[in-house]
C-alpha positions in Angstrom: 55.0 -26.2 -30.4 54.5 -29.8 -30.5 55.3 -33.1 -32.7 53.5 -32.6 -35.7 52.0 -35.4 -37.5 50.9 -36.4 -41.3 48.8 -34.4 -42.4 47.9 -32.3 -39.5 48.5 -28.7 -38.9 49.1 -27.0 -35.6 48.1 -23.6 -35.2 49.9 -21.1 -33.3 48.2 -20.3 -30.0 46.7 -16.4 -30.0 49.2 -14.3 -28.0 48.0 -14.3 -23.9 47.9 -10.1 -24.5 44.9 -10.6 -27.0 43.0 -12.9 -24.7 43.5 -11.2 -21.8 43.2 -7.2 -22.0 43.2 -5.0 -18.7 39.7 -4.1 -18.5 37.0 -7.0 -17.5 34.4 -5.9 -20.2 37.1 -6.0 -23.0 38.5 -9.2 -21.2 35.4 -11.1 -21.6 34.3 -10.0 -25.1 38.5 -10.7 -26.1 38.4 -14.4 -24.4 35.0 -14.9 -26.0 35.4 -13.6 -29.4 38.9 -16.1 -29.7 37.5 -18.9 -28.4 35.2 -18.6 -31.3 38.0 -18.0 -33.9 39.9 -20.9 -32.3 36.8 -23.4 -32.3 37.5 -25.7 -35.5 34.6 -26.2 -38.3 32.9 -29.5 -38.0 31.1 -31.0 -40.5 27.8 -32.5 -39.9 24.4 -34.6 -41.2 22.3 -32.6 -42.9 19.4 -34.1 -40.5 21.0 -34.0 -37.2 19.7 -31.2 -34.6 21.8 -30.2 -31.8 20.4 -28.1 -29.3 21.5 -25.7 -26.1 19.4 -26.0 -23.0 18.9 -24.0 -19.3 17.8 -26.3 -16.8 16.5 -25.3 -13.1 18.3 -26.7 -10.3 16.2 -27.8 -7.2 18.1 -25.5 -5.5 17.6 -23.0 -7.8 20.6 -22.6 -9.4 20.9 -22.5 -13.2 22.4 -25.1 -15.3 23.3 -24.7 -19.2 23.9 -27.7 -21.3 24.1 -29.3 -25.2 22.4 -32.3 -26.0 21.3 -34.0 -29.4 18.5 -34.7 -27.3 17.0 -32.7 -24.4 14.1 -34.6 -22.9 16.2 -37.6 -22.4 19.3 -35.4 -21.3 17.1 -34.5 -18.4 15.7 -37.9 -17.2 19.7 -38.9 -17.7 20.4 -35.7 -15.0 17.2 -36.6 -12.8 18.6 -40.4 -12.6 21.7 -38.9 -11.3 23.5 -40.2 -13.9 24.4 -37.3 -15.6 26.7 -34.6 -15.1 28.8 -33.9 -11.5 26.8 -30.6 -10.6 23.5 -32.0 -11.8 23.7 -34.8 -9.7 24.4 -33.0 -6.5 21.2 -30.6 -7.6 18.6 -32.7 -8.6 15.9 -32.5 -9.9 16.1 -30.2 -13.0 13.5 -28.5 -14.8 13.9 -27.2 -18.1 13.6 -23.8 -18.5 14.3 -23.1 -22.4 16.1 -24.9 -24.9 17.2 -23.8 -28.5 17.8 -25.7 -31.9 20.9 -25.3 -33.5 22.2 -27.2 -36.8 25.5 -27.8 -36.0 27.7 -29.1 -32.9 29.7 -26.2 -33.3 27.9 -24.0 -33.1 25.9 -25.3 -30.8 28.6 -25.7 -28.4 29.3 -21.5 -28.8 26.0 -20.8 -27.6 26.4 -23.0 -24.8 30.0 -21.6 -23.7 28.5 -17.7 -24.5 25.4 -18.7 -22.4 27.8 -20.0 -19.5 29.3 -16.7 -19.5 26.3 -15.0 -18.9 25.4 -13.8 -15.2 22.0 -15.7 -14.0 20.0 -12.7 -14.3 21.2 -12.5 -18.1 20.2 -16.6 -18.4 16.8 -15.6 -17.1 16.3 -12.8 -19.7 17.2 -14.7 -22.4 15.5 -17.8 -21.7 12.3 -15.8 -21.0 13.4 -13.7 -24.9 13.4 -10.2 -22.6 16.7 -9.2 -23.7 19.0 -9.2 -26.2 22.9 -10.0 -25.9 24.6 -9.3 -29.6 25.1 -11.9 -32.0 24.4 -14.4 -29.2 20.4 -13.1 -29.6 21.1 -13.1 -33.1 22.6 -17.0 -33.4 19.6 -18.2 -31.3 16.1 -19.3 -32.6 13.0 -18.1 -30.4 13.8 -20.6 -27.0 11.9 -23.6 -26.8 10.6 -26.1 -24.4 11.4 -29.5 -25.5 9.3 -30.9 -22.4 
């Protein structure tokens, strides 16, 4: 298990047999739902915003992110400064981005969103379709830009 230290607990990883059923649909709902349970609770400022963003790729691939702030995200990505696949597939253009009030659960959305195909991404960032409690987490999306 590990060396414990003062004061902090370790948890007991979830059993590979619940992460990983047979079938893909139950595979990726199982691998989704507990890396939501295993995700620990962060507190935050009251005043913070975190937000969840789908860029355009000059290539025209899609790219999913988290920022505290998105506009400057993006000229960080466009500089070529930012991430490894943003900088090989520059320029971006933000497509949507949503505001969430905490890191954690901003950084769900963006893993949930990652798992989605692209024709999924486009849906959602144009609000035609729905995906479960995903939909449900998410504000109307946004264009920071």
């Amino acid at each position: 298990m590990g060396i414990a230290r003062p004061g902090v607990s370790l948890r007991t990883p979830t059993s590979v047999e619940t992460l990983w059923p047979a079938t893909g649909k139950e595979r990726e709902t199982s691998l989704l739902n507990a890396s939501l349970q295993l995700a620990a609770p962060m507190t935050e400022p009251a005043s913070e915003q975190h937000h969840v963003y789908i860029a355009l790729c000059a290539d025209g691939s899609l790219y999913t992110g988290y920022s505290k702030n998105v506009e400057q995200r993006l000229k960080t990505h466009n500089k070529g400064k930012g991430g490894r696949y943003t900088r090989a597939h520059r320029p971006l253009k933000l497509l949507a981005s949503w505001s969430l009030q905490t890191k954690t659960e901003a950084l769900r959305v963006e893993y949930a969103i990652k798992q989605l195909t692209r024709q999924q991404k486009l849906a959602l960032a144009e609000g035609t379709q729905t995906f479960g409690w995903l939909s449900a987490a998410l504000p109307k999306p946004g264009h920071e830009m």
